[in-house]
N, C-alpha and C positions, 0 to 999 in steps of 0.2 A: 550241458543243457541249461538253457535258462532257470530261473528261479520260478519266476512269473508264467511259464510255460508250465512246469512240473506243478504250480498251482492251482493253475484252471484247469487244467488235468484231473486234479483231485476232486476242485469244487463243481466240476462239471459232473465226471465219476457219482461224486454221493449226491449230487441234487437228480439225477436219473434213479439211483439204485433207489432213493426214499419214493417216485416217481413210480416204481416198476412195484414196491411196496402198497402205495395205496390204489392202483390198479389191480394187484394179483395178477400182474403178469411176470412169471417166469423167465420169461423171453428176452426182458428188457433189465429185468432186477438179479438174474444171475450173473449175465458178461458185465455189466457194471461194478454188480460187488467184488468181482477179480478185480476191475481196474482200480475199485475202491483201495483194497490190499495193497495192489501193486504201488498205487499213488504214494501210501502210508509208508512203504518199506522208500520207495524213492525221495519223498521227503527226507527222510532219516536219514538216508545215506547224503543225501547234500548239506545237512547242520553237520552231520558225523565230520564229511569231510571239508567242510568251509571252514569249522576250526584250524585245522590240522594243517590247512593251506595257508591261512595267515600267517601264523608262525612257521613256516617252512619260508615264505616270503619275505621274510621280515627278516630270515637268516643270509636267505640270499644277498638280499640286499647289502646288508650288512657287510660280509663275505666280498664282493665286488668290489665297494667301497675301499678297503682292507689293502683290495689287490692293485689298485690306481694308484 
């Protein structure tokens, strides 16, 4: 999944949940605050693993190179 999708995702997410907040509406500030969560754990997992992909690339390459 995009970067840039998983972030409007999120910045969409909190700017309703704060939305459903000064409304006092339930309706609107509860399925958002999930997706708020959701957002945060999906963030995490894309830094967690955009590290991890780099260097795992970067062996590949390496590796390929090696075998030519």
């Amino acid at each position: 999944m995009p970067f840039y999708l998983s972030l409007a995702t999120f910045l969409m997410s909190l700017s309703f949940f704060v939305y459903g907040l000064f409304e006092c509406d339930i309706f609107i500030s509860v399925p958002n605050g999930i997706g708020l969560v959701l957002g945060v754990l999906q963030l995490g997992l894309y830094f967690y693993y955009s590290e991890n992909s780099e260097e795992e690339s970067s062996r590949r390459r390496h590796l390929i190179e090696a075998c030519a």
